[in-house]
C-alpha positions as CSV (number, residue, x, y, z in Angstrom):
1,X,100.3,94.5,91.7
2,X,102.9,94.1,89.0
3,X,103.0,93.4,85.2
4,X,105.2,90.8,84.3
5,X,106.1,90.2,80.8
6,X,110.0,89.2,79.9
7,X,112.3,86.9,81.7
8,X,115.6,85.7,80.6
9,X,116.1,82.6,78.8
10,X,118.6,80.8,81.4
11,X,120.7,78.9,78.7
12,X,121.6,81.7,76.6
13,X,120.8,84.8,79.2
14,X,118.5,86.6,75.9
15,X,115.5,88.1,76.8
16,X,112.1,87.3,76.0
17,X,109.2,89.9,75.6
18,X,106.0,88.4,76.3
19,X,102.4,90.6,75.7
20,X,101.8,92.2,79.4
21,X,98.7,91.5,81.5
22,X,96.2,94.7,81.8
23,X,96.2,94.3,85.1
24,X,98.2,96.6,86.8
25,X,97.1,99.2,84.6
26,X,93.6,98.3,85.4
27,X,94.2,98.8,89.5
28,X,96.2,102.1,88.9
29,X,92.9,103.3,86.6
30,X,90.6,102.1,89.4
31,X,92.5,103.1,92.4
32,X,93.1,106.6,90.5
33,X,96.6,106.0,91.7
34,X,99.6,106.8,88.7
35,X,101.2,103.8,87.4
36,X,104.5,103.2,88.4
37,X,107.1,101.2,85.8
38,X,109.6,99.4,87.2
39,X,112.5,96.9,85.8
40,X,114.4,94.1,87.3
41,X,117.7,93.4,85.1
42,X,120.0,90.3,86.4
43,X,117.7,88.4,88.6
44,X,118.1,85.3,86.0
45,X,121.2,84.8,87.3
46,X,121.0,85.2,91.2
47,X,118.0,83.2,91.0
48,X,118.0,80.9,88.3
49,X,114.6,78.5,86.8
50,X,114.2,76.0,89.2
51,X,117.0,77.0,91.5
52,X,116.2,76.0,95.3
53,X,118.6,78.7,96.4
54,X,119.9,81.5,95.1
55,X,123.2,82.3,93.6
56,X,126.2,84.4,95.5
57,X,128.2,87.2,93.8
58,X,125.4,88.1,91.3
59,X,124.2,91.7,90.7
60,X,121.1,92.7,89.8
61,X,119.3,96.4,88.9
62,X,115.8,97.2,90.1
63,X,115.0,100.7,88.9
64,X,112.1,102.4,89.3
65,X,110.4,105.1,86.8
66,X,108.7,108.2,86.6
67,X,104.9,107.7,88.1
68,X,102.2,107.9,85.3
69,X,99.2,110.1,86.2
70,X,96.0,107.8,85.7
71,X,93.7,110.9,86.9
72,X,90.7,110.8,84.5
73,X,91.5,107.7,82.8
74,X,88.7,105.1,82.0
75,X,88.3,101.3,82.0
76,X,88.7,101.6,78.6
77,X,92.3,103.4,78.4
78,X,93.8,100.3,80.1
79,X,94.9,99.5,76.7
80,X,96.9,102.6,75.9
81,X,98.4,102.5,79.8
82,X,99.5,99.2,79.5
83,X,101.4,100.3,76.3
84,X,103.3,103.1,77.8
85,X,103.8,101.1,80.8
86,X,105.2,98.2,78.8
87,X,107.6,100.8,76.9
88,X,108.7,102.6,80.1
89,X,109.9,99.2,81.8
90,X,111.5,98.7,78.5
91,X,113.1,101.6,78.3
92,X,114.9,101.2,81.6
93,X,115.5,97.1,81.8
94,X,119.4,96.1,80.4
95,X,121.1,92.6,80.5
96,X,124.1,93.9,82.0
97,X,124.3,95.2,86.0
């Protein structure tokens, strides 16, 4: 499971934040699994909106962070996981590759 909250705007290749999804935090909480961030930078422009095929030449980044412990987490702290989940993925995801 993944949280998914910023994609690039294809015309003008900005980013847009959106609020995450609790989700994943919720499964690593449950699971008692740590939460692992991970970004995706460039994959606007190998695979654009609407694109049937994907675009040759392009680069893009996936890189992985450091595992957040969920051990002895609640339902209840999904809030406060998704936040430093959120800021970790920040923290790593860049408009160039």
């Amino acid at each position: 499971m993944y949280m998914k909250f910023l994609r690039p705007d294809d015309a003008s290749l900005s980013v847009t934040f959106t609020a995450p999804a609790s989700g994943a935090a919720w499964l690593a909480i449950l699971s008692k699994l740590p939460a692992v961030p991970m970004s995706i930078s460039g994959s606007g422009l190998i695979f654009p909106r609407r694109a049937k095929v994907v675009t040759p030449g392009c680069a893009m980044r996936m890189t992985i962070g450091k595992p957040i412990a969920t051990e002895g987490m609640r339902s209840a702290d999904r809030t406060e996981l998704t936040r430093r989940l959120e800021e970790a993925v920040r923290a790593t995801f860049t408009t160039e590759v």
